[in-house]
C-alpha positions as CSV (number, residue, x, y, z in Angstrom):
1,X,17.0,7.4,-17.2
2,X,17.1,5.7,-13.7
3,X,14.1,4.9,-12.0
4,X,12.5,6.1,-8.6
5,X,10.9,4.0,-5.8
6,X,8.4,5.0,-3.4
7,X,7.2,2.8,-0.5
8,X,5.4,3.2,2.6
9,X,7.5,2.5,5.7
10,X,4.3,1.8,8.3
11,X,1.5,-0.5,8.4
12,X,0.1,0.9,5.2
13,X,-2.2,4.3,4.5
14,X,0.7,6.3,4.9
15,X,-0.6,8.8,2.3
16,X,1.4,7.6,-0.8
17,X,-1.2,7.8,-3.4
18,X,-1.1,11.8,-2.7
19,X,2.6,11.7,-2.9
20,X,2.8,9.9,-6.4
21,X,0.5,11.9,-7.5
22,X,2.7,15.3,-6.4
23,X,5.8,13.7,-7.9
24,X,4.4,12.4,-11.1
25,X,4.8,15.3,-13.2
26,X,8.1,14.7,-12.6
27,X,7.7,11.4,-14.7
28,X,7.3,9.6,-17.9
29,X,5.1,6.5,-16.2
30,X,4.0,5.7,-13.3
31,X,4.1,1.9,-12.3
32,X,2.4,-0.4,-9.9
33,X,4.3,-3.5,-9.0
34,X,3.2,-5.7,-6.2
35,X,-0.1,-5.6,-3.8
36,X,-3.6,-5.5,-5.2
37,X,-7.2,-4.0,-4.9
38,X,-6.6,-4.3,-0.9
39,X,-4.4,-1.2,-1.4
40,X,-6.0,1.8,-1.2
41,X,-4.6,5.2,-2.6
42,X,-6.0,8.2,-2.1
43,X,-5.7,11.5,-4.3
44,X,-7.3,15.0,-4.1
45,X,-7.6,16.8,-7.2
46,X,-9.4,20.1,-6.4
47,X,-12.4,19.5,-5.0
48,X,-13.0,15.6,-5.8
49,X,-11.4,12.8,-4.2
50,X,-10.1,9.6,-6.1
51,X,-9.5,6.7,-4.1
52,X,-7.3,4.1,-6.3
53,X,-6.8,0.7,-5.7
54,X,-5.7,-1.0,-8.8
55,X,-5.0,2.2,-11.0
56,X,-2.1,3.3,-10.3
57,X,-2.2,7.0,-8.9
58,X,-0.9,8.5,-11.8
59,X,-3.5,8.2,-13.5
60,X,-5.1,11.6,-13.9
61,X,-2.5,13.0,-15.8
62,X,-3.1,12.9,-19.7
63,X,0.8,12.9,-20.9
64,X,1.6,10.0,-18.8
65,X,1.6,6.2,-19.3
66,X,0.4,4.2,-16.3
67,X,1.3,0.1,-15.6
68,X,0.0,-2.4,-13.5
69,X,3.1,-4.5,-13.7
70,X,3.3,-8.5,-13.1
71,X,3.3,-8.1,-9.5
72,X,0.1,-7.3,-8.6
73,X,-2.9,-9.3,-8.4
74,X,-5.9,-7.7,-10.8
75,X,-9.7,-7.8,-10.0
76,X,-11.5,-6.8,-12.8
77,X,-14.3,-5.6,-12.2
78,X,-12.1,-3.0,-9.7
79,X,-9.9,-1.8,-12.5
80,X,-13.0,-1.5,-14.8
81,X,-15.0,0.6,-11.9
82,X,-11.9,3.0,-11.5
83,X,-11.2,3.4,-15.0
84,X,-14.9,4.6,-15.3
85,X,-14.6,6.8,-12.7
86,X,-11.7,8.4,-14.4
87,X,-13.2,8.4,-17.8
88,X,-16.5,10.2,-16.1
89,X,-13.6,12.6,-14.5
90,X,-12.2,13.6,-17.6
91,X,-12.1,13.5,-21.2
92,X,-8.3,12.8,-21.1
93,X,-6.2,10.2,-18.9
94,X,-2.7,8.4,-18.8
95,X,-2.4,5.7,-21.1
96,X,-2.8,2.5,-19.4
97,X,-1.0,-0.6,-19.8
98,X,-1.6,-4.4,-18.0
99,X,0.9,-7.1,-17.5
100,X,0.1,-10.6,-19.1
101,X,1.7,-12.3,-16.3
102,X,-0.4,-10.6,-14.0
103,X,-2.7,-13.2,-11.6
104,X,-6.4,-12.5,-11.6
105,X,-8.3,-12.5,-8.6
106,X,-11.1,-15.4,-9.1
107,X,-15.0,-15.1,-7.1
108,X,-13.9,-18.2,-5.0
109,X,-10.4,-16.4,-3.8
110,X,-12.4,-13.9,-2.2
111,X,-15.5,-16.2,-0.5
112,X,-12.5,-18.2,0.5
113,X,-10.7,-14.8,2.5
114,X,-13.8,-13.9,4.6
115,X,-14.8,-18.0,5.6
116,X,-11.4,-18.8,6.7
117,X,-10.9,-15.2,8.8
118,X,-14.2,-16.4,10.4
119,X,-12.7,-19.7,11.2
120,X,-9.8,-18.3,12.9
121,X,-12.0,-16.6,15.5
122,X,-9.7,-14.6,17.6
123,X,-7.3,-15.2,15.7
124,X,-8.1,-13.2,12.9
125,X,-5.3,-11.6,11.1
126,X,-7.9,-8.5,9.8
127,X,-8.0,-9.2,5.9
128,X,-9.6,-7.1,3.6
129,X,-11.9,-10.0,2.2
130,X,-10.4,-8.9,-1.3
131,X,-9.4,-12.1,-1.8
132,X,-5.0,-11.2,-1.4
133,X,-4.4,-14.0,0.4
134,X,-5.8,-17.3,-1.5
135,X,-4.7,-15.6,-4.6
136,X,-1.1,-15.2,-3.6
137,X,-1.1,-18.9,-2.5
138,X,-2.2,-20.4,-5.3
139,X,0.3,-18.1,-7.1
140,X,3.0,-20.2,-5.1
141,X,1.4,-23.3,-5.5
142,X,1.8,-23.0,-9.1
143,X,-1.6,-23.5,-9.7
144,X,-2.9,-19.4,-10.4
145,X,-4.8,-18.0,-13.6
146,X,-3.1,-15.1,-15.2
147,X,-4.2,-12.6,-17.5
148,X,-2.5,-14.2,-20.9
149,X,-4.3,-17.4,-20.2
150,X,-7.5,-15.9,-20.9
151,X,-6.8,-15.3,-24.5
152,X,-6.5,-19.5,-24.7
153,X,-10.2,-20.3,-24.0
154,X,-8.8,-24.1,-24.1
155,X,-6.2,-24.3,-21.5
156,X,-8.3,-21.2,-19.3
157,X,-10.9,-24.2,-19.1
158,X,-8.9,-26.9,-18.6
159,X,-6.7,-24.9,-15.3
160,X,-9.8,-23.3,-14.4
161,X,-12.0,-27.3,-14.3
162,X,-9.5,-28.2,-12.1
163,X,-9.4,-25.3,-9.9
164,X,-12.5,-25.0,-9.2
165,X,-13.1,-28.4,-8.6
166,X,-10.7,-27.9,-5.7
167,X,-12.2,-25.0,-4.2
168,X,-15.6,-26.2,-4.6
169,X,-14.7,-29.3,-2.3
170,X,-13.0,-26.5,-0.2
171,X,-16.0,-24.6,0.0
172,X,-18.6,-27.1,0.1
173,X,-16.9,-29.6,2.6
174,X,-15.0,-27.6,4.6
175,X,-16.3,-24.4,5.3
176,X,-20.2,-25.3,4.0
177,X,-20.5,-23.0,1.6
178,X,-22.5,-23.2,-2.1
179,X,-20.3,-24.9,-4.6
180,X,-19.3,-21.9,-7.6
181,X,-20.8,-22.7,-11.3
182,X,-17.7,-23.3,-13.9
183,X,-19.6,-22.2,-16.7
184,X,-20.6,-18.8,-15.1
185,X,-17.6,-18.3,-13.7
186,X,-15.9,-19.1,-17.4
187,X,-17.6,-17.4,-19.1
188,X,-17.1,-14.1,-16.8
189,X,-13.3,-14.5,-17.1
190,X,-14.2,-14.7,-21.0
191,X,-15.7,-11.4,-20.9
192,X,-12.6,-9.8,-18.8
193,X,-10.3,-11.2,-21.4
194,X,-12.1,-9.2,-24.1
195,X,-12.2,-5.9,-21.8
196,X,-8.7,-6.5,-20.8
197,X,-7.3,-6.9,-24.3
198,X,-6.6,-3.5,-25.3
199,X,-4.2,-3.0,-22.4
200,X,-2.9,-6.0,-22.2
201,X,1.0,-6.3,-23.0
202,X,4.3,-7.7,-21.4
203,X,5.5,-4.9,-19.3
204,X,8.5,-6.0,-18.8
205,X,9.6,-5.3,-22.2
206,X,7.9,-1.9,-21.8
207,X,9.2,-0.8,-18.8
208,X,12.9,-1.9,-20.4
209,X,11.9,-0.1,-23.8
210,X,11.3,3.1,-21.7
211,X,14.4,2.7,-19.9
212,X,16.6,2.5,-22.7
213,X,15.0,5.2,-24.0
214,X,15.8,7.6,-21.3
215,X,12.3,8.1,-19.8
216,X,11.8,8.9,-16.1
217,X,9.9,5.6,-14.4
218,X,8.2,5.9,-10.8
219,X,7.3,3.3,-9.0
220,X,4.7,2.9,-6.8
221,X,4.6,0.4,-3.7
222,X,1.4,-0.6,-2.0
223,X,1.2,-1.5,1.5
224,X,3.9,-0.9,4.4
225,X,7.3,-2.2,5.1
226,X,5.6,-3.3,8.4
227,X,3.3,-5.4,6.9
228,X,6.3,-7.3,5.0
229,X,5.3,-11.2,5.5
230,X,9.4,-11.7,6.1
231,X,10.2,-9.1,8.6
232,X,6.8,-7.5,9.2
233,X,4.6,-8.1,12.5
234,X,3.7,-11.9,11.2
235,X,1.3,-13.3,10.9
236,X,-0.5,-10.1,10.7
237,X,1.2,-9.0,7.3
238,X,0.2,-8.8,4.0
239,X,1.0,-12.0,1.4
240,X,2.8,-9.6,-1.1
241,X,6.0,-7.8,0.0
242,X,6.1,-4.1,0.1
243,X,9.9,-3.9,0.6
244,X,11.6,-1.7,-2.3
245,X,13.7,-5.0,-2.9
246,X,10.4,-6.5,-4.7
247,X,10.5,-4.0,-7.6
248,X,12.5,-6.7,-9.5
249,X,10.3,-9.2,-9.2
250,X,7.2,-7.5,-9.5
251,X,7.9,-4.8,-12.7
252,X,11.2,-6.5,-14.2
253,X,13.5,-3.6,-13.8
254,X,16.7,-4.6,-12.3
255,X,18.2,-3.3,-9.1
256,X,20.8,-1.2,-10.6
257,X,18.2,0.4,-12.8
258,X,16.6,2.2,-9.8
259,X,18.7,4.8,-8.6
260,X,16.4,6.7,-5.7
261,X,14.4,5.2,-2.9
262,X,11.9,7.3,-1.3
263,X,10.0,6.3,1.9
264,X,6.4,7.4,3.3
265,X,5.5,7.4,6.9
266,X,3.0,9.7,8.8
267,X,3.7,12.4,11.4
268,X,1.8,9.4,14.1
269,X,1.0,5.6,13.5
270,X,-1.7,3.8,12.4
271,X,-2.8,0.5,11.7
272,X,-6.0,-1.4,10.7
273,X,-7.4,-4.5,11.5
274,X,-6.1,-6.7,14.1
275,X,-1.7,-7.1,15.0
276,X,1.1,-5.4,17.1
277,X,1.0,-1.7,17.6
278,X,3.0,-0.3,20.8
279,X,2.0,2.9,20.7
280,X,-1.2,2.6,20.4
281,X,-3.7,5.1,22.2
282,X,-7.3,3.6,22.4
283,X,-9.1,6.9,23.8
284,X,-8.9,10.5,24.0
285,X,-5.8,11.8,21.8
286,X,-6.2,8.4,19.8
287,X,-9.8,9.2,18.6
288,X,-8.5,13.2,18.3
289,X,-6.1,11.9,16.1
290,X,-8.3,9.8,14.2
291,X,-11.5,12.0,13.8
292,X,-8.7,15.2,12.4
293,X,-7.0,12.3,10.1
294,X,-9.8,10.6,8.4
295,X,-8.2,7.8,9.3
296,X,-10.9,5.4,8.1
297,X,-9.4,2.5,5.5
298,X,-9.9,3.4,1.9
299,X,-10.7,-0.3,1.2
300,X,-12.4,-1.2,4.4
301,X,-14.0,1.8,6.0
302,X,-12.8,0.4,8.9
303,X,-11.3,3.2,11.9
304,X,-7.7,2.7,11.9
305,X,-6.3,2.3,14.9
306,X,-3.7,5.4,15.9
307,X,-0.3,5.9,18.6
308,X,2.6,7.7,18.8
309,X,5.1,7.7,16.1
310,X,7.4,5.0,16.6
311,X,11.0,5.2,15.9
312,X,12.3,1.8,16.5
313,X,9.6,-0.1,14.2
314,X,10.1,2.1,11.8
315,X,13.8,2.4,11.7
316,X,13.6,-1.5,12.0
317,X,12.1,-1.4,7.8
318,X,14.6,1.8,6.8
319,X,17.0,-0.8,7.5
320,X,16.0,-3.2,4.6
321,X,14.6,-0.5,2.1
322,X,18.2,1.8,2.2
323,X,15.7,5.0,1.1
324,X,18.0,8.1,0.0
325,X,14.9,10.5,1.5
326,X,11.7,10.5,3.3
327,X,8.1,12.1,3.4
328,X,6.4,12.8,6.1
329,X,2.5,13.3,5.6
330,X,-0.4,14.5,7.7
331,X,2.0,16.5,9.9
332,X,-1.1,19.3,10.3
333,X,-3.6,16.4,11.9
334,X,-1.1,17.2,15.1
335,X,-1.7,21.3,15.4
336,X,-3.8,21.4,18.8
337,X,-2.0,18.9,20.9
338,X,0.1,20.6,23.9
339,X,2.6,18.0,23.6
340,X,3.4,15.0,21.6
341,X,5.1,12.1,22.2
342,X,7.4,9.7,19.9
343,X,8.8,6.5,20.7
344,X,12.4,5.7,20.9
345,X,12.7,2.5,22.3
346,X,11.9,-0.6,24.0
347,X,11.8,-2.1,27.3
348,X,11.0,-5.6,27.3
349,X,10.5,-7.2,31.0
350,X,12.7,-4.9,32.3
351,X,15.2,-4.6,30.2
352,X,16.3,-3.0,26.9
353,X,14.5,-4.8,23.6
354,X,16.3,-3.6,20.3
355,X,14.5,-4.0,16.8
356,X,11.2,-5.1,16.6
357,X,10.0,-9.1,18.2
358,X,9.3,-11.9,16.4
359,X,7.2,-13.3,18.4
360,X,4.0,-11.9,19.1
361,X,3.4,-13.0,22.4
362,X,6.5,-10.7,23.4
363,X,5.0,-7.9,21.8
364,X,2.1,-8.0,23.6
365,X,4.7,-7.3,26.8
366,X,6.8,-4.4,25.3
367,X,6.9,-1.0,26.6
368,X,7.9,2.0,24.9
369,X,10.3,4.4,25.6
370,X,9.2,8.0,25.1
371,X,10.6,11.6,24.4
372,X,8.3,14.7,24.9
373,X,8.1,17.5,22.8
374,X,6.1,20.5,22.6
375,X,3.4,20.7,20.8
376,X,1.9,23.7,18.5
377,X,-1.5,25.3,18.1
378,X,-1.8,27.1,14.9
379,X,-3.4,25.5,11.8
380,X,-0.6,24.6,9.4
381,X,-2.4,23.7,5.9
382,X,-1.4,27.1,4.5
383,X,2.2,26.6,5.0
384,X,4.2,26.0,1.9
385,X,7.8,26.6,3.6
386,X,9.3,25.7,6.7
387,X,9.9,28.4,7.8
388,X,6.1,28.8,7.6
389,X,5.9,26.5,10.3
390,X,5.4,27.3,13.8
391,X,9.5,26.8,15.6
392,X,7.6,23.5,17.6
393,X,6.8,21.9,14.4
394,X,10.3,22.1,12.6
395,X,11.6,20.8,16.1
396,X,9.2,17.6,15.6
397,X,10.6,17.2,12.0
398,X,14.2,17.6,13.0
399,X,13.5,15.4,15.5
400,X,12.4,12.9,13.6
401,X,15.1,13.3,10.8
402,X,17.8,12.7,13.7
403,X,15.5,10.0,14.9
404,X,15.8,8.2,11.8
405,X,18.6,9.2,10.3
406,X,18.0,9.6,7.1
407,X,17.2,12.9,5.3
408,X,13.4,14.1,5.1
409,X,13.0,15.8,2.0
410,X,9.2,16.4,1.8
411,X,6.0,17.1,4.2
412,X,2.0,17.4,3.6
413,X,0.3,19.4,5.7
414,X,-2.9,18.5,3.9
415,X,-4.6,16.5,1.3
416,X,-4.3,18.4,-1.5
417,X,-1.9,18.4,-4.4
418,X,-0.6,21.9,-3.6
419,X,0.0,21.5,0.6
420,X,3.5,20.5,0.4
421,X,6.2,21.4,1.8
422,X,9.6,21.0,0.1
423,X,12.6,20.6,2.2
């Protein structure tokens, strides 16, 4: 049975945990395949809220299976805090399965993300400190740990003698840090070996097996297309892609096995950390928006920054991705504005700019277009159809829709599993 993608199509904490979590009864697994614990999805389950960001967000469903596939980058000790927290939840959860080829996420990887973010100074590209970065490069260096070499105790300590030897001069002459002990540090990856075991398998043979099979597969992206380190705002991107193009190489399902393509973006913008964001509003309806969002990172805690809803940057990563349908989410954090505001193009010194710069000192010197619409005053969490909605509501959706041209198919007016709206 073919497979479904879901992505986020903004600068990440578009509300996709929430939405894989509506569409998972829908499915037979539910798979993560690229990112790691600096993704942060959010679910709602009655009163209590989950906030994922290894698990993947199907999690709380008993009859599923759940993967962490070879693409993403595993800390332990996260995926053994949320699988507690699920466990204490409930007496029955998915099935869980980890990839062998998956790369672990080592102590040094993560002292080495916060000292060199201080070094940049101003600079700094807004990491999480989770340690993304170093891990994806030694990944590509061809020098990374994975989770099937710690069921070798004698070549783990022979990669992980010279690794550490190389960070420790890292740490130690560069950056004037304390050098890591190997033998604690070995010994801890020991221990995760033996709690990882009974999960551990090679999920690309799984995810095939299931395919064959005729079960329904959904797969969950972390991050935002915007944050794509190839056609993302660099350098202020993320060192995995989030593209729907990187479900091949991070689950091993092949692109004809993935028949649907959905896309996440919220009814405004947001970003954290530091990085290009035209529509930004730094007072006034920009805090509104953020105190009626939440919009505080699930990883960080860190306000996120909030604009206008951007058309351009956004229809810049629909491009790439090709998704059949999108979701809109938080469209009820907008009820009490007069009149809102979406971006539909560039000016850049005067003239014209289409897609989105590559340079970020020409960023820094766009200006956006706008188009004013009204705005709408009711509360809109108890609407479960459109035509629920207040008339200035379904005219920002359609907007939108004609905006982007591609076909919205879902909207969340509210955090809970049951405030959606199908289209």
């Amino acid at each position: 049975m073919p497979a479904t993608v879901l992505i986020g199509l903004g600068w990440g904490d578009e509300g996709k945990g929430r939405i894989i979590d509506y569409l998972a009864p829908q499915h037979d697994l539910v798979v993560r395949f690229n990112g790691g614990p600096n993704a942060g999805h959010t679910v709602k389950v009655n009163d209590r809220v989950f906030k994922f960001h290894l698990l993947p967000s199907g999690m709380l469903y008993p009859d599923k299976v759940c993967v962490i596939a070879n693409g993403v980058v595993l800390d332990v000790d996260t995926m053994r805090r949320e699988l507690e927290e699920v466990r204490g939840a409930q007496e029955r959860h998915a099935q869980l399965f980890v990839s062998d080829r998956c790369h672990l996420i080592l102590p040094f990887h993560k002292i080495l993300d916060l000292v060199e973010e201080k070094a940049r100074g101003k600079r700094r590209l807004g990491t999480t400190g989770q340690g993304i970065g170093p891990v994806f490069a030694d990944k590509i260096s061809r020098k990374g740990i994975r989770v099937g070499d710690l069921f070798h105790p004698g070549t783990l300590k022979e990669k992980l003698e010279n690794l550490l030897q190389e960070k420790n001069k890292l740490l130690t002459l560069v950056f004037g840090e304390n050098p890591l002990d190997f033998y604690e540090v070995y010994e801890k990856l020991l221990e995760d070996g033996e709690f990882l075991r009974p999960f551990v398998t090679d999920t690309l043979l799984l995810l095939q097996k299931a395919y064959r099979d005729g079960k329904s597969i959904l797969l969950e992206g972390a991050q935002g297309a915007l944050l794509d380190h190839e056609l993302g705002t660099y350098p202020f991107v993320t060192s995995t892609s989030p593209m729907a193009g990187m479900v091949s190489l991070g689950s091993g399902l092949g692109p004809h096995q993935v028949d649907r393509i959905i896309g996440v973006v919220k009814a405004y913008a947001t970003r954290v950390g530091t990085g290009p964001f035209p529509t930004e509003l730094v007072e006034g309806i920009g805090q509104y928006l953020r105190d009626r969002g939440g919009e505080y990172g699930t990883t960080t805690g860190r306000p996120r920054r909030c604009g206008w809803f951007d058309v351009p940057a956004i229809k810049y990563v629909i491009y790439p991705n090709s998704p059949d349908e999108l979701v809109i989410t938080k469209l009820d954090v907008l009820s009490g504005l007069e009149e809102l505001k979406i971006c539909v193009g560039y000016h850049l010194e005067g003239k014209e700019f289409p897609g989105l710069p590559a340079a970020f000192e020409e960023f820094e010197k766009l200006e956006p277009v706008y188009e004013t619409l009204p705005g709408w005053k009711e509360d809109i969490s108890r609407a479960r159809r459109l035509r629920d909605l207040p008339r200035e509501a379904i005219g920002y959706i359609k907007f939108l829709e004609q905006a982007l041209e591609v076909p919205i198919s879902l909207v969340s007016v509210g955090p809970s599993r049951e405030q959606m709206i199908e289209i």
